[in-house]
C-alpha positions as CSV (number, residue, x, y, z in Angstrom):
1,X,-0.1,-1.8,24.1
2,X,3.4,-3.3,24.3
3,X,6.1,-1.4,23.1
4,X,9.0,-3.0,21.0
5,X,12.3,-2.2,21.8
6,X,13.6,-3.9,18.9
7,X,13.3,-2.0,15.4
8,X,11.9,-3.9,12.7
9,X,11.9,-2.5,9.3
10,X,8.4,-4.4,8.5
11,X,6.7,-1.8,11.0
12,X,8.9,1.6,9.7
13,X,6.9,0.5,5.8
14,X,3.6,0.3,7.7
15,X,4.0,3.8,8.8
16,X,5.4,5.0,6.2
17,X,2.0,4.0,4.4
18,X,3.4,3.5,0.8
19,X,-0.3,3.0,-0.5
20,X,-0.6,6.7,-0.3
21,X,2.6,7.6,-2.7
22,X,0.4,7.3,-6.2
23,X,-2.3,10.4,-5.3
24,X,0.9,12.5,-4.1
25,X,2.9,12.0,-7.1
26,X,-0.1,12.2,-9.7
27,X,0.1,16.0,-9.4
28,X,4.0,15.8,-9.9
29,X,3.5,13.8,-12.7
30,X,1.0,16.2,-14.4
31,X,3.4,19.1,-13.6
32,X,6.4,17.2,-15.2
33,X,4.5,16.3,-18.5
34,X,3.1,20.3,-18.9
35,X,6.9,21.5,-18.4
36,X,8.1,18.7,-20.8
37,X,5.9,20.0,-23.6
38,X,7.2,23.7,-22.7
39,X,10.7,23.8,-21.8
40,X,11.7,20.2,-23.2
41,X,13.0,16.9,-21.4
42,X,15.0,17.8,-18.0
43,X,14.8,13.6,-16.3
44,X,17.4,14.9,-13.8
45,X,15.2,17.9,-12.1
46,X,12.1,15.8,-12.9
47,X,13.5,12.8,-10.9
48,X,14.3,15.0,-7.9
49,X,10.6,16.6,-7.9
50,X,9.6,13.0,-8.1
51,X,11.9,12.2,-5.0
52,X,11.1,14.9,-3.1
53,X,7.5,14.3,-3.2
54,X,7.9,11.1,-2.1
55,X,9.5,11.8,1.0
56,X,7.2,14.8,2.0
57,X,4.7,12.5,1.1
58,X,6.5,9.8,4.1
59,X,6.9,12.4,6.3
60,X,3.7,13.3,6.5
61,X,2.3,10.3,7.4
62,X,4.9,9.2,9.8
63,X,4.4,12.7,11.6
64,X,0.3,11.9,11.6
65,X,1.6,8.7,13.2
66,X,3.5,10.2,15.9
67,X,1.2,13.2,16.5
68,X,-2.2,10.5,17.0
69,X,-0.1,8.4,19.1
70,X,1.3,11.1,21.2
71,X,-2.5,13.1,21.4
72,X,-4.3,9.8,22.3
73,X,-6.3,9.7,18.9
74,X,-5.2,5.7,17.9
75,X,-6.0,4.4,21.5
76,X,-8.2,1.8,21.7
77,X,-11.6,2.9,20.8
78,X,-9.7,3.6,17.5
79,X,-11.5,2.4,13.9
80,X,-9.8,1.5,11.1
81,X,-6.3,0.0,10.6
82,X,-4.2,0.3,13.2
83,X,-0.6,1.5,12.9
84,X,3.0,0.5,14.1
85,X,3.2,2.7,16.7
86,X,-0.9,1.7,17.9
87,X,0.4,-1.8,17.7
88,X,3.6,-1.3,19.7
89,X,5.8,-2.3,16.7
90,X,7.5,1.5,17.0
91,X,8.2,3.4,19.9
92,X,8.5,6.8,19.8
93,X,12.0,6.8,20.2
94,X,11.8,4.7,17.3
95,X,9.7,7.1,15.0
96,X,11.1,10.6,15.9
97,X,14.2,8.6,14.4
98,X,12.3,8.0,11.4
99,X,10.9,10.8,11.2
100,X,14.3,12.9,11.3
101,X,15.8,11.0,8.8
102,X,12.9,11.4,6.4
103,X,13.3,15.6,7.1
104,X,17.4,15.2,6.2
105,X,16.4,13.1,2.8
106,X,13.7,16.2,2.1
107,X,16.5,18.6,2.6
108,X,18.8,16.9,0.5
109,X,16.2,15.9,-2.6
């Protein structure tokens, strides 16, 4: 494994695993809908729940990243895709970076 010390922005989407945003938000979405038909249209709180979601949603996937990188769980035996930091495309430098800035943008949604 070679590690990168160059940040590309390429690897930080892999992480991130965007595929995984539609099942997180499809309870959201639900949620939003039922309170729309009780308490009437609010878009702004609505948008927030949506953005909020979608960062936790990040976060946890770039913290599964970091936490099977750093416990030895996507070494080589490893099936399946492999990941930025499996690939050397992130260090860990790299993701705790990430993964701090996704916790602020949680805090602030």
């Amino acid at each position: 494994m070679v590690q990168n010390s160059t940040f590309n922005i390429r690897n930080l989407i892999r992480s991130m695993r965007l595929r995984t945003l539609p099942l997180s938000l499809a309870g959201v979405v639900c949620g939003g809908l039922l309170a729309q038909g009780e308490h009437g249209d609010n878009g702004w709180a609505f948008a927030l729940v949506l953005l909020t979601a979608c960062a936790l949603q990040v976060l946890s996937n770039l913290s599964n990243e970091m936490g099977d990188h750093l416990s030895g769980v996507d070494g080589e035996g490893r099936e399946g895709p492999n990941y930025s930091m499996t690939d050397g495309g992130l260090t860990v430098r790299q993701m705790w970076r990430a993964i701090n800035g996704t916790v602020v943008a949680c805090c602030v949604s």
